[in-house]
PyMOL commands that place a pseudoatom at each C-alpha (Angstrom):
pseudoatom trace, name=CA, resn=UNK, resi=1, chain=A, elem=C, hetatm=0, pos=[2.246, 20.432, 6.703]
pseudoatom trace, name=CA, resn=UNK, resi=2, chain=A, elem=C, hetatm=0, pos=[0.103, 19.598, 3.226]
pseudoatom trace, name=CA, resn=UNK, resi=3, chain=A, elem=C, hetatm=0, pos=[-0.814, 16.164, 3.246]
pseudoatom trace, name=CA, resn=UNK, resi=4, chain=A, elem=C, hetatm=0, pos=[-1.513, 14.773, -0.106]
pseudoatom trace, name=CA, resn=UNK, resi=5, chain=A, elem=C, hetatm=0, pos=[-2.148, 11.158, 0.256]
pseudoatom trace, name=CA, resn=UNK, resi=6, chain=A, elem=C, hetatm=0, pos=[-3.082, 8.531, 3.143]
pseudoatom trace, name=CA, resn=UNK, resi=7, chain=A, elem=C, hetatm=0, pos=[-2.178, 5.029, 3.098]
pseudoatom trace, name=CA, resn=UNK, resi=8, chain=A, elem=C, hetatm=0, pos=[-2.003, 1.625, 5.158]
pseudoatom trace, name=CA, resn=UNK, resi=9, chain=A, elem=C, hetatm=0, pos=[0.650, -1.272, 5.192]
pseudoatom trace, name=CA, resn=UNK, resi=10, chain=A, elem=C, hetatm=0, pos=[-0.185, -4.675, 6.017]
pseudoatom trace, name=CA, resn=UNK, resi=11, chain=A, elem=C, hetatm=0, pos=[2.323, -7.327, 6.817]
pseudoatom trace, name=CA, resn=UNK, resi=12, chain=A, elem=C, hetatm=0, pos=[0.606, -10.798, 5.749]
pseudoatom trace, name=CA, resn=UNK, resi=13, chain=A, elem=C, hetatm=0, pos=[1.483, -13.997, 4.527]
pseudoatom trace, name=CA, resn=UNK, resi=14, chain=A, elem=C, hetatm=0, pos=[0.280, -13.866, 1.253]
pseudoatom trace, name=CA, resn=UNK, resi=15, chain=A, elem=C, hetatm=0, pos=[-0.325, -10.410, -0.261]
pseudoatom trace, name=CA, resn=UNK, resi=16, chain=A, elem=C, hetatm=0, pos=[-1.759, -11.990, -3.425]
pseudoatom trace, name=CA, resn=UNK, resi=17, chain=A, elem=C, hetatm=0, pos=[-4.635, -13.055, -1.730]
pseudoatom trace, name=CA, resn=UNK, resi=18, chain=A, elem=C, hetatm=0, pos=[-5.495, -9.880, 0.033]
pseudoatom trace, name=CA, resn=UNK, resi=19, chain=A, elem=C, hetatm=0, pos=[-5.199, -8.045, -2.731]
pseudoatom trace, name=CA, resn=UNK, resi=20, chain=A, elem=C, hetatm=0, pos=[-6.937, -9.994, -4.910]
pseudoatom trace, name=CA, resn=UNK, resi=21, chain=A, elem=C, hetatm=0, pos=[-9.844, -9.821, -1.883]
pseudoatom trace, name=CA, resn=UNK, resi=22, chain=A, elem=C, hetatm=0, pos=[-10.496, -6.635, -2.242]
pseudoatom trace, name=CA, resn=UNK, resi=23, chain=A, elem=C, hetatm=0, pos=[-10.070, -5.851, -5.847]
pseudoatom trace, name=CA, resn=UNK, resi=24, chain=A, elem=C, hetatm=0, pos=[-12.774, -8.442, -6.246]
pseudoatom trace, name=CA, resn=UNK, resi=25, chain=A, elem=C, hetatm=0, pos=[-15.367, -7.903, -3.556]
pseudoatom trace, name=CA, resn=UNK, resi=26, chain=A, elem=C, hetatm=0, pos=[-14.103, -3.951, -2.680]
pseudoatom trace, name=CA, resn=UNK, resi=27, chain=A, elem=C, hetatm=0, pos=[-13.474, -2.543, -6.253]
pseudoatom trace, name=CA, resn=UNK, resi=28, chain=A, elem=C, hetatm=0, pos=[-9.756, -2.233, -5.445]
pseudoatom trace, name=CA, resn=UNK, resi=29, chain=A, elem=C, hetatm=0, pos=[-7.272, -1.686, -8.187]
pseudoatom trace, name=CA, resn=UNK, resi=30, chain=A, elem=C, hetatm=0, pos=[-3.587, -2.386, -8.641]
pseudoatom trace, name=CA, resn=UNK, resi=31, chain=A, elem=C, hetatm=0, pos=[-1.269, 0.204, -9.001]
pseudoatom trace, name=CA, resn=UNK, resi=32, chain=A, elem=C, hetatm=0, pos=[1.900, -1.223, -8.590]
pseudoatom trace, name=CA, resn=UNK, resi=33, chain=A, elem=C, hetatm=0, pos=[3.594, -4.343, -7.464]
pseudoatom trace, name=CA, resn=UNK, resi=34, chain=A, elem=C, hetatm=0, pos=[6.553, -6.229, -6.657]
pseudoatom trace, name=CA, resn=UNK, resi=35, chain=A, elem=C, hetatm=0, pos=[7.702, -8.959, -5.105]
pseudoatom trace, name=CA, resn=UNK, resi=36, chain=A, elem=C, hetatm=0, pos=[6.202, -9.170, -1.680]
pseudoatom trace, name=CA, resn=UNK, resi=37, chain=A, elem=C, hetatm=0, pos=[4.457, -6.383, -2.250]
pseudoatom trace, name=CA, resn=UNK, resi=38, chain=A, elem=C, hetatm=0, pos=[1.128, -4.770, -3.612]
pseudoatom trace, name=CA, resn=UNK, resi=39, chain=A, elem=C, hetatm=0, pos=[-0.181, -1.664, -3.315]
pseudoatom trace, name=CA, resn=UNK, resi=40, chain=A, elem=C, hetatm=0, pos=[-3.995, -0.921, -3.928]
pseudoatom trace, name=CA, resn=UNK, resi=41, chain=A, elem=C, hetatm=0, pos=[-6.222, 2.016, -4.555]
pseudoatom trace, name=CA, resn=UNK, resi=42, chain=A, elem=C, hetatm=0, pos=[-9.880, 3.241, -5.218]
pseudoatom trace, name=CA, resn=UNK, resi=43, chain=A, elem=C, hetatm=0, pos=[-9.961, 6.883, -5.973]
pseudoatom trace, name=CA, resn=UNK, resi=44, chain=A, elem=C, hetatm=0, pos=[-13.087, 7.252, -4.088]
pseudoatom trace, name=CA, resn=UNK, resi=45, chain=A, elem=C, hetatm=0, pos=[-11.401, 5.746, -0.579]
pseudoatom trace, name=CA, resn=UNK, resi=46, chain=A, elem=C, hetatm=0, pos=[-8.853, 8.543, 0.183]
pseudoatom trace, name=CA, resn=UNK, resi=47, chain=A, elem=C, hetatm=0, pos=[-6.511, 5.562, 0.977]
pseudoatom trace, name=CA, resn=UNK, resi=48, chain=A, elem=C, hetatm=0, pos=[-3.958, 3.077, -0.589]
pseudoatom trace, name=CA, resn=UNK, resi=49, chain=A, elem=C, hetatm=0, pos=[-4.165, -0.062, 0.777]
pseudoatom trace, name=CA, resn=UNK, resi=50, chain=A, elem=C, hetatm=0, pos=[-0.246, -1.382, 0.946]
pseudoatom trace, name=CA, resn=UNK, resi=51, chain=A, elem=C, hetatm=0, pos=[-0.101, -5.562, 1.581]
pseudoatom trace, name=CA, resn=UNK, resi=52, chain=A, elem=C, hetatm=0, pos=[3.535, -6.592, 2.123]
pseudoatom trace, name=CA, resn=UNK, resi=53, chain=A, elem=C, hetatm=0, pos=[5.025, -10.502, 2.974]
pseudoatom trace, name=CA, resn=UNK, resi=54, chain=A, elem=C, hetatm=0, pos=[6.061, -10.853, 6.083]
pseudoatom trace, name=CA, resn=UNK, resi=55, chain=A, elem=C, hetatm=0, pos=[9.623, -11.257, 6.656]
pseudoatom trace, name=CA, resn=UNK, resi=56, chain=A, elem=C, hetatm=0, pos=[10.465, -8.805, 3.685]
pseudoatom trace, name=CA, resn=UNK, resi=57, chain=A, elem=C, hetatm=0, pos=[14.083, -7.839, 4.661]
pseudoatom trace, name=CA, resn=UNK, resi=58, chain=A, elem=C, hetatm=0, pos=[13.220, -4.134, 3.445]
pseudoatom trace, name=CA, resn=UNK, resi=59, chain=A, elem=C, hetatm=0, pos=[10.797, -3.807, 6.540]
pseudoatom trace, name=CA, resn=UNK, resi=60, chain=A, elem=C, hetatm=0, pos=[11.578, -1.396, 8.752]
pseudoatom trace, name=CA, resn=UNK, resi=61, chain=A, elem=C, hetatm=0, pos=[11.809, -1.013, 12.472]
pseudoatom trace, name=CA, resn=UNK, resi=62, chain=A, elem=C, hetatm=0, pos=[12.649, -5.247, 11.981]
pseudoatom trace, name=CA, resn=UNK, resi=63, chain=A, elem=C, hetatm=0, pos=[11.996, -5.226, 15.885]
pseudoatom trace, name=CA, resn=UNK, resi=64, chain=A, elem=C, hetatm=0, pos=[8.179, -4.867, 15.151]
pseudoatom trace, name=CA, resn=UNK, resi=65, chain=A, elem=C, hetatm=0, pos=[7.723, -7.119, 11.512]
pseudoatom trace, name=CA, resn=UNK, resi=66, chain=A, elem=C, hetatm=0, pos=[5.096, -9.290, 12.635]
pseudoatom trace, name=CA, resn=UNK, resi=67, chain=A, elem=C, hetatm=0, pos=[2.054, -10.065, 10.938]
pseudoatom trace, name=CA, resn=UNK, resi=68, chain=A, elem=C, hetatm=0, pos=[-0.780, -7.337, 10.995]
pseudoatom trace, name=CA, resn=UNK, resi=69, chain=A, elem=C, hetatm=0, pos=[-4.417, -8.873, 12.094]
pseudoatom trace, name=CA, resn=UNK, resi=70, chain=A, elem=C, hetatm=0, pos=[-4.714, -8.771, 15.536]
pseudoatom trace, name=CA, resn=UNK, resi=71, chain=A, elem=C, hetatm=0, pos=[-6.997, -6.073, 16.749]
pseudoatom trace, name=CA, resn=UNK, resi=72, chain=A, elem=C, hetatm=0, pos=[-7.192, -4.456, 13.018]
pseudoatom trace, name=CA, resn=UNK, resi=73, chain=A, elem=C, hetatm=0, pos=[-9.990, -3.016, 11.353]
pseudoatom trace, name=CA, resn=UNK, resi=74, chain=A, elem=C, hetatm=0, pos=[-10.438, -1.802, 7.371]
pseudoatom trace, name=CA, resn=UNK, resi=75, chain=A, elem=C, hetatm=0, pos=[-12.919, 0.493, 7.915]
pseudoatom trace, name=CA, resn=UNK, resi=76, chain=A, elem=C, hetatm=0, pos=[-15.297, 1.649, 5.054]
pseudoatom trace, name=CA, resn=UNK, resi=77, chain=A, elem=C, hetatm=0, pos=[-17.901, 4.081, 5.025]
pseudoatom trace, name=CA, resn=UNK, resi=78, chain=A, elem=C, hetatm=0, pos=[-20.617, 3.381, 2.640]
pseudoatom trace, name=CA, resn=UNK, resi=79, chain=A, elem=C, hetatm=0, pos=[-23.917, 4.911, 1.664]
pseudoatom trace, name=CA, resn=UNK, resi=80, chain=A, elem=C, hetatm=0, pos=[-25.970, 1.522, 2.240]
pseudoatom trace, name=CA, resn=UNK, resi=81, chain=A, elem=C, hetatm=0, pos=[-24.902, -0.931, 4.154]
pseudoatom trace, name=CA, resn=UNK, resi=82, chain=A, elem=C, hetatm=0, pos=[-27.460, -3.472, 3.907]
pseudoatom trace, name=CA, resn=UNK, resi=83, chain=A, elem=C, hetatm=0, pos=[-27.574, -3.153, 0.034]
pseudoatom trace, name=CA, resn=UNK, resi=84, chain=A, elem=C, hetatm=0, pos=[-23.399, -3.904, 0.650]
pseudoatom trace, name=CA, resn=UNK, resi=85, chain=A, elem=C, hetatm=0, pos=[-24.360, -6.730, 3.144]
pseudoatom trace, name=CA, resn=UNK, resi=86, chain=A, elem=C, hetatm=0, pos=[-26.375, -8.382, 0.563]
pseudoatom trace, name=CA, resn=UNK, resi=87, chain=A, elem=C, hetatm=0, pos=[-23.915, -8.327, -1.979]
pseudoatom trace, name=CA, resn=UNK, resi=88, chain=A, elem=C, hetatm=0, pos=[-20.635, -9.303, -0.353]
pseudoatom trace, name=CA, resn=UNK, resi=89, chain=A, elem=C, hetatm=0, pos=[-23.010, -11.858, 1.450]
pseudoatom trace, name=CA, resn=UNK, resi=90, chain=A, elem=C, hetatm=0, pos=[-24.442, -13.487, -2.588]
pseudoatom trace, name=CA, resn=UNK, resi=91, chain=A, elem=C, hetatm=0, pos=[-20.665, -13.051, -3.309]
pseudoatom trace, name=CA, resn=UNK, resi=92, chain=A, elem=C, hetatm=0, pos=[-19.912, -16.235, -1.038]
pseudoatom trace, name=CA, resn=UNK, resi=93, chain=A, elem=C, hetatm=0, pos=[-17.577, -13.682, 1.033]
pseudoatom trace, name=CA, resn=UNK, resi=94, chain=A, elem=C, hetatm=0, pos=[-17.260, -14.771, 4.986]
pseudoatom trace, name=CA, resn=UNK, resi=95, chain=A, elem=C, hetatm=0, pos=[-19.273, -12.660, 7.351]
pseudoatom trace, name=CA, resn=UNK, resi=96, chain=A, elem=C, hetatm=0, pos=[-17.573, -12.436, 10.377]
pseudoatom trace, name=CA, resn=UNK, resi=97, chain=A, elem=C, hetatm=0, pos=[-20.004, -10.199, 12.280]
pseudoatom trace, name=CA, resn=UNK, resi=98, chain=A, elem=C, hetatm=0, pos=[-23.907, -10.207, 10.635]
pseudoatom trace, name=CA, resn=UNK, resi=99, chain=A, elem=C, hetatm=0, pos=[-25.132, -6.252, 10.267]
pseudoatom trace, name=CA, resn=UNK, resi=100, chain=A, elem=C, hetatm=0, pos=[-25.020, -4.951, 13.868]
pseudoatom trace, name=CA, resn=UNK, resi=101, chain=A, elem=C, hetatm=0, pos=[-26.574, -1.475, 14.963]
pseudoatom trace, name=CA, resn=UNK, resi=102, chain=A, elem=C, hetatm=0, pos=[-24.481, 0.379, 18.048]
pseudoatom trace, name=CA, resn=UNK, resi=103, chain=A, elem=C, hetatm=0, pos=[-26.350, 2.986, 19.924]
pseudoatom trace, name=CA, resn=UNK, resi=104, chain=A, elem=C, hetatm=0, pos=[-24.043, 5.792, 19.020]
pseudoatom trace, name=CA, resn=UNK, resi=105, chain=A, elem=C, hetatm=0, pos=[-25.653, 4.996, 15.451]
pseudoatom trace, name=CA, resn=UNK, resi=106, chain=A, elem=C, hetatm=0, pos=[-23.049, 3.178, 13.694]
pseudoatom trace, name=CA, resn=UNK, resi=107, chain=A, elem=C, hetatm=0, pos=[-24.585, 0.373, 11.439]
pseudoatom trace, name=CA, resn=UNK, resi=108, chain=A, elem=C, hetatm=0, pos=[-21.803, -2.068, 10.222]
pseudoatom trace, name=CA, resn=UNK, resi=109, chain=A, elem=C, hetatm=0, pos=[-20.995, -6.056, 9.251]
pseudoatom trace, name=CA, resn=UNK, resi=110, chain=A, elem=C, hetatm=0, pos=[-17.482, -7.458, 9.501]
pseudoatom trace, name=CA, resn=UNK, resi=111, chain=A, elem=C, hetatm=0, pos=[-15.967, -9.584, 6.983]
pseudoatom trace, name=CA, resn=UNK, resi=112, chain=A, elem=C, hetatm=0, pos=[-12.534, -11.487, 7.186]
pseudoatom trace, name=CA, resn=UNK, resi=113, chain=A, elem=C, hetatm=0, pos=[-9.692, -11.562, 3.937]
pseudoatom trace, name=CA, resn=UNK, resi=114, chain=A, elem=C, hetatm=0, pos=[-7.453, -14.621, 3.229]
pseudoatom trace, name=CA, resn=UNK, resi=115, chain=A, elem=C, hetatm=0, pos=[-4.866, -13.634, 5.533]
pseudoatom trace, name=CA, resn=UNK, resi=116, chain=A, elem=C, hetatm=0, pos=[-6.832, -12.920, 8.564]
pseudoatom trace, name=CA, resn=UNK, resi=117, chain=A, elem=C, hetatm=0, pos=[-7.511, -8.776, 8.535]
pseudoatom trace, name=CA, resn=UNK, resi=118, chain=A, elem=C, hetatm=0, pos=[-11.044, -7.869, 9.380]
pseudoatom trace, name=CA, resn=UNK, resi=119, chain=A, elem=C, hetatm=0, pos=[-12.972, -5.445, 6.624]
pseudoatom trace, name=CA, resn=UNK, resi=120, chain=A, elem=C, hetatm=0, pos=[-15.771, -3.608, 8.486]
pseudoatom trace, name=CA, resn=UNK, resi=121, chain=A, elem=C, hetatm=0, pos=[-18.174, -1.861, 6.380]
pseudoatom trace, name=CA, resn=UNK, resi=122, chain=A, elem=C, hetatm=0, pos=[-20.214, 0.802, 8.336]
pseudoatom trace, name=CA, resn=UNK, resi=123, chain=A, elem=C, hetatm=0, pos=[-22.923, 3.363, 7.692]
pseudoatom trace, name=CA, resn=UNK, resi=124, chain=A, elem=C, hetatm=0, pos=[-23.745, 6.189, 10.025]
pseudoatom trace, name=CA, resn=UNK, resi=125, chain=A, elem=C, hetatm=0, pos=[-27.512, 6.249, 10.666]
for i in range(1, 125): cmd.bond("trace and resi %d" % i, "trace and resi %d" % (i + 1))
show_as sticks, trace
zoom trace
């Protein structure tokens, strides 16, 4: 098997808004869209970012179209995380979790989109 790209689908209420979330504050860009449905990239990520309205009638297994959110994480390494913190932070976006240091030496903050799903930025130290 030759995997040549990764991505992640969100069910959410309002795609817009997530999208628009991250292209703002994450340096997302659009690369397609339709009703119900945007899809995101940044070339430096290694992963497309895939919001879709809940209820769509095109999702598929129906049995399990709920909302994402619970328990989620959009996790993004970065280089310098407090330099991150203090932008996002002078951006007006909501922290959810100030800059926290595990002692396994992750160093991360958690912020919260429109619709609920929890970006986590984290640098290894």
């Amino acid at each position: 098997m030759h995997i040549t790209a990764s991505a992640v689908s969100l069910n959410v209420a309002d795609p817009s808004a997530s999208a628009a979330f991250l292209i703002e504050h994450f340096g997302f860009v659009e690369q397609m869209s339709a009703d119900g449905f945007i899809s995101l990239d940044r070339p430096d990520a290694g992963l497309t970012i895939i919001y879709l309205r809940t209820g769509l009638s095109t999702f598929k297994p129906e049995r399990i179209a709920g909302a994402a959110g619970q328990g989620l994480l959009v996790v993004f390494v970065v280089d310098d995380i407090d330099t991150e913190y203090e932008r996002v932070r002078q951006e007006g976006v909501p922290i959810v979790t100030p800059i926290e240091t595990e002692p396994w030496g992750e160093r991360y903050f958690q912020t919260v989109d429109p619709n609920g799903i929890i970006i986590q930025l984290v640098q290894w130290v």
